[in-house]
C-alpha positions as CSV (number, residue, x, y, z in Angstrom):
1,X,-148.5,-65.0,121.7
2,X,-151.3,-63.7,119.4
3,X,-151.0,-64.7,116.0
4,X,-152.2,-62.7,113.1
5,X,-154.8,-62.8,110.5
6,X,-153.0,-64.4,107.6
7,X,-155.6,-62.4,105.5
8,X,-155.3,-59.4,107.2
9,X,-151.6,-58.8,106.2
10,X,-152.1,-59.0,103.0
11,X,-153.7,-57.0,99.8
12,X,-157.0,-56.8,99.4
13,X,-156.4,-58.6,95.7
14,X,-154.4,-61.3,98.2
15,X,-157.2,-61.7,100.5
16,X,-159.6,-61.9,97.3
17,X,-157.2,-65.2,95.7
18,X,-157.2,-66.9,99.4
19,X,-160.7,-67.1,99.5
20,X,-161.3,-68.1,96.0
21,X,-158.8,-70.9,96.7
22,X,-160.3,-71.6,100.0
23,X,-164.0,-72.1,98.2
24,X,-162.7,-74.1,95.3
25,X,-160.9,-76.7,97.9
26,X,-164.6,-77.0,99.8
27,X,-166.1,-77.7,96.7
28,X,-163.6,-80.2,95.5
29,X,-164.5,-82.0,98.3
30,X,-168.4,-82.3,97.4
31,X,-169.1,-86.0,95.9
32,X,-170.8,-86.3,92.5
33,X,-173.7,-88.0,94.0
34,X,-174.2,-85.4,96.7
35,X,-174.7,-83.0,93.5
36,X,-177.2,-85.2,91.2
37,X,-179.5,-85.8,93.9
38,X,-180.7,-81.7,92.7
39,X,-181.1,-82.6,89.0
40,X,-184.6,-82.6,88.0
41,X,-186.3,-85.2,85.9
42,X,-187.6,-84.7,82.3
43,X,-190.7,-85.1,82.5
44,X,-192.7,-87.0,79.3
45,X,-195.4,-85.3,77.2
46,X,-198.7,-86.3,77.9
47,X,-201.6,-86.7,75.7
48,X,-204.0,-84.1,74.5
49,X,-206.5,-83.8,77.9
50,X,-209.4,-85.6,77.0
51,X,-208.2,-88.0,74.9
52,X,-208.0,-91.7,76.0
53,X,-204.7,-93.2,77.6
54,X,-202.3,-93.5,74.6
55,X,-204.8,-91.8,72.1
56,X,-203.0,-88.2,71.6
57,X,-205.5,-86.1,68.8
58,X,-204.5,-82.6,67.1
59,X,-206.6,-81.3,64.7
60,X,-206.9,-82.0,60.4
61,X,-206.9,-78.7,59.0
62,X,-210.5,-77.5,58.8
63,X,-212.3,-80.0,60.6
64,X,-212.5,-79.8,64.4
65,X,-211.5,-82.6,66.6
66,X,-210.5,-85.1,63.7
67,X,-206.6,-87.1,64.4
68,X,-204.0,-86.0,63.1
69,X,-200.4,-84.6,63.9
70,X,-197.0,-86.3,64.3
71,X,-197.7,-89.4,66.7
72,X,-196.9,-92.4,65.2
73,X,-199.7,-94.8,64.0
74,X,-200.1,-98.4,66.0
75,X,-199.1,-101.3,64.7
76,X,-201.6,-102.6,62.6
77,X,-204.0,-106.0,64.5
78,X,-203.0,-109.1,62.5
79,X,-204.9,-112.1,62.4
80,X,-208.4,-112.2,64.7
81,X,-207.8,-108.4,65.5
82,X,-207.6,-107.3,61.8
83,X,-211.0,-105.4,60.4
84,X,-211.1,-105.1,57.0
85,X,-213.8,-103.2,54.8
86,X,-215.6,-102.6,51.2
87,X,-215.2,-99.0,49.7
88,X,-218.4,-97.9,49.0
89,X,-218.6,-97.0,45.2
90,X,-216.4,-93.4,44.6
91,X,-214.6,-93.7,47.5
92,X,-210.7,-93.6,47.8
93,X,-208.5,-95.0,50.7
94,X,-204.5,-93.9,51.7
95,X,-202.7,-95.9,54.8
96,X,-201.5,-95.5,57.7
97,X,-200.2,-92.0,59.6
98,X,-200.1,-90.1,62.3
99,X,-202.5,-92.0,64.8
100,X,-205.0,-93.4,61.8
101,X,-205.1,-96.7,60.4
102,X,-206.8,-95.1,57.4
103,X,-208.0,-92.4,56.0
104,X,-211.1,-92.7,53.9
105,X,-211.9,-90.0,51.3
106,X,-215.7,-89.3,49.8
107,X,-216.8,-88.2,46.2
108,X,-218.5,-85.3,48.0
109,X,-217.9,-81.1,48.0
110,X,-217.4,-79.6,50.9
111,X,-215.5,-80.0,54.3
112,X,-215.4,-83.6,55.2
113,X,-213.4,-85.8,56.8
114,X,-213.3,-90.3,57.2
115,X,-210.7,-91.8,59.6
116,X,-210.4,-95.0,61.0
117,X,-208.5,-95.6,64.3
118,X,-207.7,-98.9,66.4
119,X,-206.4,-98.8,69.9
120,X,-205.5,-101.6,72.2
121,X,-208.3,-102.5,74.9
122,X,-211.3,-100.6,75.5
123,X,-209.5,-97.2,74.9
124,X,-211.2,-94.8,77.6
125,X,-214.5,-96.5,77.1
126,X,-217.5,-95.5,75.3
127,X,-219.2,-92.7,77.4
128,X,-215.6,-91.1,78.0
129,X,-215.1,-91.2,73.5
130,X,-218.7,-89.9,73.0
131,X,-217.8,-87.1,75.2
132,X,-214.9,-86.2,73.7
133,X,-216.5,-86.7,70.1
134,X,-219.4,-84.6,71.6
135,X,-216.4,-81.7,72.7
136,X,-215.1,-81.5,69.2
137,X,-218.2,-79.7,68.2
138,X,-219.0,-77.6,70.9
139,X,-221.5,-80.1,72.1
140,X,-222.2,-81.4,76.5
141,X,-221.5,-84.0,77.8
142,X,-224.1,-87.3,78.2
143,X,-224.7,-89.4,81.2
144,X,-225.0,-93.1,80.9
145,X,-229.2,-92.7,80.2
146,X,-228.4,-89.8,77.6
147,X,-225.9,-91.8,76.3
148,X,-227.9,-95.7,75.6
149,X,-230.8,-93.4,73.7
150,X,-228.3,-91.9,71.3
151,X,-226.6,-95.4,70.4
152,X,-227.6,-97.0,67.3
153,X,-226.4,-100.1,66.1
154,X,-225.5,-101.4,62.9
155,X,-225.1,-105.1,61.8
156,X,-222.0,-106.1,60.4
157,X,-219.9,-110.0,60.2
158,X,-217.4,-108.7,62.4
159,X,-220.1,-107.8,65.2
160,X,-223.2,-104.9,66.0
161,X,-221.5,-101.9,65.5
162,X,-222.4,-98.5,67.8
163,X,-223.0,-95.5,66.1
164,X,-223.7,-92.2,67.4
165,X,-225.0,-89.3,65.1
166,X,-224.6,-85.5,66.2
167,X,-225.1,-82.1,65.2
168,X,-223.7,-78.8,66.8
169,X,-226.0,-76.0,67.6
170,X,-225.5,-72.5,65.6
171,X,-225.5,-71.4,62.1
172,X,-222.5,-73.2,60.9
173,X,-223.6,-76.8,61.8
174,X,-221.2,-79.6,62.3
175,X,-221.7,-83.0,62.2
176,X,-220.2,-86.1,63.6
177,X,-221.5,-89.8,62.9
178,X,-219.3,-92.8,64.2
179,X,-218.9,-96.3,64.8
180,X,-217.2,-97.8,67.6
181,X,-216.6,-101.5,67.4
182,X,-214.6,-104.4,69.6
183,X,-212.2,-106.8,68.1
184,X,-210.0,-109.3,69.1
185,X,-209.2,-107.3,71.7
186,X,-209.0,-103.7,70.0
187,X,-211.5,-101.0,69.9
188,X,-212.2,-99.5,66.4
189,X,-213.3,-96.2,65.8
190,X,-214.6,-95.1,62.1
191,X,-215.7,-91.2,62.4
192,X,-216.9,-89.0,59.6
193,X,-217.0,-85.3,60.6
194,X,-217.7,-82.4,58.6
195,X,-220.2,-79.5,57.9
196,X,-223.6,-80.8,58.1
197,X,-224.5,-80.7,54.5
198,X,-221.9,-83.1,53.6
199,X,-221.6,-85.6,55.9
200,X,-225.6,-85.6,55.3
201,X,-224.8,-86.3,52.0
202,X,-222.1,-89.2,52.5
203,X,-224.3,-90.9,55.2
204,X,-226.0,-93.2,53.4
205,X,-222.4,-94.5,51.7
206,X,-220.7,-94.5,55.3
207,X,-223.7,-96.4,56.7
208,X,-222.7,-99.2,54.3
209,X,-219.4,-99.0,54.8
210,X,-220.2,-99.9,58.2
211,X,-222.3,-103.2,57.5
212,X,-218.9,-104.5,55.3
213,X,-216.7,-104.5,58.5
214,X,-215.9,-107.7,58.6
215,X,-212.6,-109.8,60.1
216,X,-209.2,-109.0,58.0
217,X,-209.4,-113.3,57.2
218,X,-213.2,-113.4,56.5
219,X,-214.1,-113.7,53.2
């Protein structure tokens, strides 16, 4: 004997209900595992491209390239890793933020901007940090040669300090001078950037502040 479509015999608003049910009871039957395996991972932020490993950088207001946003500022090296410094004469100094270890602050007009950063290691190395610098102000890239006829160095107690010193091309000039030094395991940066005028003007001051650096316990 031929049996019927259960579905068949009844209303279409029947048929509609059995197959609801019947989905709902296939379903049931899925583990929670079997489901998870198509959640997607969140992914983490990543740093500004360009920027060293851990190094994220967003732009001070009105001076290109220079740190600054919300990322929270390393702990500060104790002991042998500590730098410490002499203010030349005029100058003012606020703590930590964002990803600085200082901000420095000139008795000069214009657009200008002092920071001081310490990350672990050799943070990207020094071609790689030059480059970036170089970026900031709408400069190339160097190669290695380009790059060990630009250094300068500057004495100081805590260990020759490299400096680089460069101007963008164009009308409106920037300019960039920093010192990159290792200690105790850290790499420091101190950059000054601003239009050219002033950070011409501050040079002589910053060069000095350069020769202080000295070891946080070094009298």
């Amino acid at each position: 004997m031929r049996l019927a479509d259960p579905l068949a015999r009844g209303t279409p608003a029947r048929r509609t209900a059995v197959t609801v049910a019947a989905l709902a009871g296939m379903l049931a039957g899925c583990s929670r595992d079997d489901v998870s395996h198509a959640r997607v991972p969140k992914v983490p932020a990543t740093a500004v491209p360009g920027a060293p490993a851990g190094m994220p950088e967003a732009g001070v207001p009105g001076v290109p390239g220079a740190p600054g946003g919300g990322v929270e500022s390393p702990p500060a090296p104790q002991g042998a890793g500590a730098l410490a410094w002499t203010l030349p004469r005029g100058w003012t100094e606020s703590g930590p933020s964002s990803m600085r270890h200082a901000t420095l602050k000139a008795p000069v007009e214009g657009r200008l901007d002092v920071s001081v950063v310490v990350l672990p290691g050799p943070a990207g190395g020094e071609l790689a940090n030059v480059n970036r610098w170089r970026n900031q102000i709408g400069l190339p890239p160097l190669d290695e040669a380009a790059l060990g006829a630009a250094r300068k160095t500057v004495r100081s107690k805590a260990g020759p300090v490299s400096v680089f010193d460069f101007t963008s091309e164009g009308q409106a000039k920037s300019r960039m001078i920093a010192g990159l030094l290792a200690v105790g395991g850290n790499t420091w940066f101190v950059k000054m950037v601003g239009d050219a005028g002033p950070v011409g003007t501050a040079k002589p001051d910053f060069t000095r502040l350069l020769e202080s650096l000295r070891l946080g316990n070094a009298d």
